[in-house]
N, C-alpha and C positions, 0 to 999 in steps of 0.2 A: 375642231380647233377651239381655244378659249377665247375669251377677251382680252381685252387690255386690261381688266381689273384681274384675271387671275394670272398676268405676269405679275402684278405687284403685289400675291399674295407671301406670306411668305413660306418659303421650305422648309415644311416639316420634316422632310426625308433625307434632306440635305448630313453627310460626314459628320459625325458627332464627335470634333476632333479634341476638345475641350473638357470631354466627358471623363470625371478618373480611374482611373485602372485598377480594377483588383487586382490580386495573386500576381504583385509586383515582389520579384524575390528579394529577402530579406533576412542577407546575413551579417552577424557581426554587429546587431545593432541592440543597445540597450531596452530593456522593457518598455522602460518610461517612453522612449523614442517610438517606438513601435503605437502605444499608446494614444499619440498625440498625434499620428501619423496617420491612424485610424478615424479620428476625431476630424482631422482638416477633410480625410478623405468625406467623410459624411456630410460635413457641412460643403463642400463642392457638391455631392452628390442633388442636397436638398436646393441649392441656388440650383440646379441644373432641371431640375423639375418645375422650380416656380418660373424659369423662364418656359419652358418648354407649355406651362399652364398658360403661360401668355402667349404663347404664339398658338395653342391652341385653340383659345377663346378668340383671338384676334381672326382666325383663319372662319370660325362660323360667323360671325360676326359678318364678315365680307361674304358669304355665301348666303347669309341671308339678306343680304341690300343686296345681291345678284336676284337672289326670288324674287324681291318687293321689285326687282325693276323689271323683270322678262315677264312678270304678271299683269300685270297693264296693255305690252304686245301682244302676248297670247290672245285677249280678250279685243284687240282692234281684228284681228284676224280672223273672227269665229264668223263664221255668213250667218244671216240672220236664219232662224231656225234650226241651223245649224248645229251639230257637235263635233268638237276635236279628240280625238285619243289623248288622252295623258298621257304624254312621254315626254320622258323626262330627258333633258339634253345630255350631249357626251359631256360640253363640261362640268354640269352637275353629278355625272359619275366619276367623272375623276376625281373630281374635290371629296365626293364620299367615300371615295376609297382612299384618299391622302388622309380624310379626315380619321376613319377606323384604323388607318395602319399608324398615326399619331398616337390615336388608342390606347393600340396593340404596343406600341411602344413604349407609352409612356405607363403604364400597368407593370412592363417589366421592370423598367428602371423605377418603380415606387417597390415592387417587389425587391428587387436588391440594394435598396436605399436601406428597404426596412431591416432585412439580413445584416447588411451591414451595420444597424443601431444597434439590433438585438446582439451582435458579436462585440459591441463597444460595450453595454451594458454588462455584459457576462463578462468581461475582462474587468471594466470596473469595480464590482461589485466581487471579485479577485483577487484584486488588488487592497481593498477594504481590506477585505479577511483576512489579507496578507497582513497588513498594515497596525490591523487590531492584533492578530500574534506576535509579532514583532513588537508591540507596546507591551504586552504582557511579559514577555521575555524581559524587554528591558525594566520594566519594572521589579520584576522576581532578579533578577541579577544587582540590581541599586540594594535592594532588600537587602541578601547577602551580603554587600558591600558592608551595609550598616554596622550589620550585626558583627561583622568581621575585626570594624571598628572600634566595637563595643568589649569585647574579647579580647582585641589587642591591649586595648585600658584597661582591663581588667586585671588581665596579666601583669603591664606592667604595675598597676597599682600595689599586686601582689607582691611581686619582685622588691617595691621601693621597700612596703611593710617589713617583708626578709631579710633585707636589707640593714635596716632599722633596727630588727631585733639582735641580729646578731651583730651588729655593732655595738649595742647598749649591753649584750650578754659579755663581750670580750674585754667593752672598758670596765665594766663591774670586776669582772677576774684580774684585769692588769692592777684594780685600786686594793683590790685583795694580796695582792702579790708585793706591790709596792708597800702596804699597809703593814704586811710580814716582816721584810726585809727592816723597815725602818724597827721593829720591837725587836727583831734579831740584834740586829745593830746597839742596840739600847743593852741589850741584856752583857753583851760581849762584850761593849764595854767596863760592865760592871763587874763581872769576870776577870778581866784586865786589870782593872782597881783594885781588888782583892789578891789579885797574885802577886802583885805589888808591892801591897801591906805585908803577904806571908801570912795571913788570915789562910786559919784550918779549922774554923769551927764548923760544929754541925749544920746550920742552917744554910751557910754558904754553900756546906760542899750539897746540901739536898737543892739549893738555887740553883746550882749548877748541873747538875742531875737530871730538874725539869728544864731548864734550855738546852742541853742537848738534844733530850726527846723532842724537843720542839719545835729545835732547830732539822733534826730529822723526818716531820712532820710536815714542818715548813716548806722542806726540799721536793718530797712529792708533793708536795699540793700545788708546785712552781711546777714542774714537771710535768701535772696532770693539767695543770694551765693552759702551759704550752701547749700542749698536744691538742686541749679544745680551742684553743685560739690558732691553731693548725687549722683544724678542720673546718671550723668558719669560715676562715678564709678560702679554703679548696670549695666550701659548697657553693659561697660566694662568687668565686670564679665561674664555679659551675651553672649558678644560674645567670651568670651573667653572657654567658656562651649560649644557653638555649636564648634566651630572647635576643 
């Protein structure tokens, strides 16, 4: 039977109800979750060892103020000349056997404390890699953005230039057209003047001669006009549809 100090030792053997749970199934939960879920578990696992260190220290601790006290009795006992057998008491074998199976126990739970760091580590370190791919991605995708950017400016810079030119190409042509129409007008009058007077002389009727040709001259060139101030406009349209 013990003492009264190895009722008040504490239990080492005692339901370890508090201790956490591996291979807790887990569905439906985010990485991150899982993560940090592994993380709590380790840090329970290592508080659960430093107590467990303390109630181990604490338990020799008390086993040996058991020796220092029954070693005093032992030696009131011995008859003079005498010698006793060494033997060691029952409750001294039970304390050493609570004490190795604390041991024994607590070797295991440092062994799967440590399992569980090293599977926190390797997921972290996971998750890194993960996390450095994912930056490169989004980097090389912003890239593309830029350049995208850049391209669209470009284009439309293009566009405005196009724009531009064949705007300054079509009024150049209306001021040539206009610029016609007004010397036509000039000449026809003068035409008109002359047939008025009843004037048949030579040089009239050769003035007249060159403003018809010129007037028929005039007429395609308003005609070929048109049709490039057509077409300006249709490309115009047209670029204005792609961008």
């Amino acid at each position: 039977m013990g003492s009264a100090q190895d009722d008040k030792a504490p239990q080492l053997n005692a339901p370890q109800q508090n201790v956490p749970q591996h291979n807790v199934p887990q569905q439906n939960v985010p990485q991150h979750a899982l993560q940090q879920a592994r993380l709590v578990q380790v840090r329970r696992q290592q508080q659960f060892l430093l107590q467990q260190q303390a109630l181990l220290q604490q338990a020799q601790k008390q086993q040996q103020q058991q020796q220092q006290q029954q070693q005093p009795k032992q030696q009131q006992n011995v008859p003079r000349g005498g010698k006793v057998p060494l033997k060691r008491p029952a409750e001294d074998s039970d304390a050493d056997v609570s004490v190795e199976e604390a041991l024994e126990q607590l070797n295991k739970s440092c062994k799967r404390a440590k399992a569980s760091i090293d599977a926190a580590n390797a997921k972290d370190k996971e998750i890194s890699d993960l996390r450095r791919a994912l930056q490169t991605s989004t980097d090389a995708v912003a890239a593309k953005d830029r350049e995208i950017v850049v391209l669209r400016q470009s284009h439309q810079d293009t566009v405005q230039y196009g724009y531009q030119i064949h705007n300054d190409r079509a009024a150049q042509e209306e001021a040539w057209v206009a610029k016609e129409r007004k010397w036509i007008r000039e000449k026809m009058a003068l035409q008109t003047f002359a047939w008025t007077r009843g004037s048949d002389n030579e040089k009239l009727k050769n003035e007249v001669a060159k403003l018809n040709n010129h007037l028929a001259l005039t007429q395609r060139r308003e005609i070929e006009a048109d049709r490039k101030l057509d077409e300006y406009k249709k490309r115009i349209r047209q670029m204005g549809e792609e961008e």
